[in-house]
Structure formats: C-alpha cells, structure tokens
N, C-alpha and C positions, 0 to 999 in steps of 0.2 A: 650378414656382416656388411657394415655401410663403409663407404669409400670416399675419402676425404681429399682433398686436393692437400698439397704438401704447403702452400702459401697460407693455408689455416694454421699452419702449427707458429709459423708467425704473427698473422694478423690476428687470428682469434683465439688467444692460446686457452682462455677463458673456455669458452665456448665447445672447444675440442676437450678438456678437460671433461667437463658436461657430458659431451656425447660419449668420450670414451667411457665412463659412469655407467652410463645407463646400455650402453653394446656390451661392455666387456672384452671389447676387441674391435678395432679397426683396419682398414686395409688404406696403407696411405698411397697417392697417386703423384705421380708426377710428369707433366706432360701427358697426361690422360692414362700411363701407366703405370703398373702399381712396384712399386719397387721396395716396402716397406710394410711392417703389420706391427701395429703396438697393442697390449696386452696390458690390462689394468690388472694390477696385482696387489692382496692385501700381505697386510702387515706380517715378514718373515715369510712371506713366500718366493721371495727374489732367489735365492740358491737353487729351489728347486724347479723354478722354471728356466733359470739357466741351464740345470745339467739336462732336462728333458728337450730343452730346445736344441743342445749340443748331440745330446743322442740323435732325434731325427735329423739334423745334419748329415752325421756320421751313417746315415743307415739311407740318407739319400745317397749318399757319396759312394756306399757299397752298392745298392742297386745301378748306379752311372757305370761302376766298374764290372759290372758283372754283365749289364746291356751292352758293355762295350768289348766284349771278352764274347759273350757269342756271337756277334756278327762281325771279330775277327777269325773266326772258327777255334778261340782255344777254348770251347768247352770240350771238345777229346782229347785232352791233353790225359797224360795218363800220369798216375801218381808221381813216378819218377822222374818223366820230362816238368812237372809242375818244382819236386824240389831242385832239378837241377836249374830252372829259373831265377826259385830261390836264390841258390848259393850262387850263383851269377851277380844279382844285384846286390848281396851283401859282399863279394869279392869289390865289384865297383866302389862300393861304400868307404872301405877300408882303406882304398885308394889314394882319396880323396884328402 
C-alpha cells in the first residue's frame, strides 16, 4: 500500500486518481502521518464498503472497551455485578 502526501489530493488530483487505479487503496499522509485511507470502489459497491468499514469500527471500538475493562480488573466482575451496572447506566439515562 503506497502513502501519499495529503497536498496530492490538491495539486495532483489527476495523478492520485491514477495511482489510486492501479493500488486499489492508499494511505494518505499528513505531516508525514497518516491520518486517512481511500479505497477505490467499483460501481455499486459504495453501500457495502460502508457497512464493512462501519463494522470494523465498531468491533475496534469493542476490543478498546474490552482492553480497557481488563486492565481496570472488571473482567471478574460476575454476572450480576455486570447487570447491576447495567441497570445503573440505564437508571442515569432516564434521568436525563
């Protein structure tokens, strides 16, 4: 995967069009770091590379909570301190 500076998608929009072609996928960069990935996609594929890119969000999002959930120690939490959590945060909710 090649890595493109972010001032290409201005100056050579041509050009980046071209390389994203023939990669299939770029990593864009900004200030030398990458903050961005564009993904050439044919025609009627657009739906479902959204819901697939929304999935691994979501399932990054659950490994962050769950890395962060044992090195708070609540993985012994036991089934019933977990739903009285639960109903904790939905009591807040209703609150609100």
């Amino acid at each position: 995967m090649d890595f493109v500076p972010y001032r290409m998608l201005r100056n050579q929009p041509g050009q980046l069009s071209e390389k994203l072609a023939e990669e299939g996928q770029l990593v864009i960069t900004k200030g030398g770091e990458p903050f961005a990935i564009m993904v050439n996609i044919r025609e009627g594929e657009l739906g479902e590379v959204l819901t697939l890119l929304t999935r691994l969000r979501a399932q990054q999002t659950v490994s962050l909570m769950r890395e962060g959930a044992r090195e708070r120690g609540l993985k012994q939490l036991t089934t019933e301190e977990i739903d009285a959590e639960i109903q904790a945060v939905r009591s807040q909710r209703k609150e609100r």
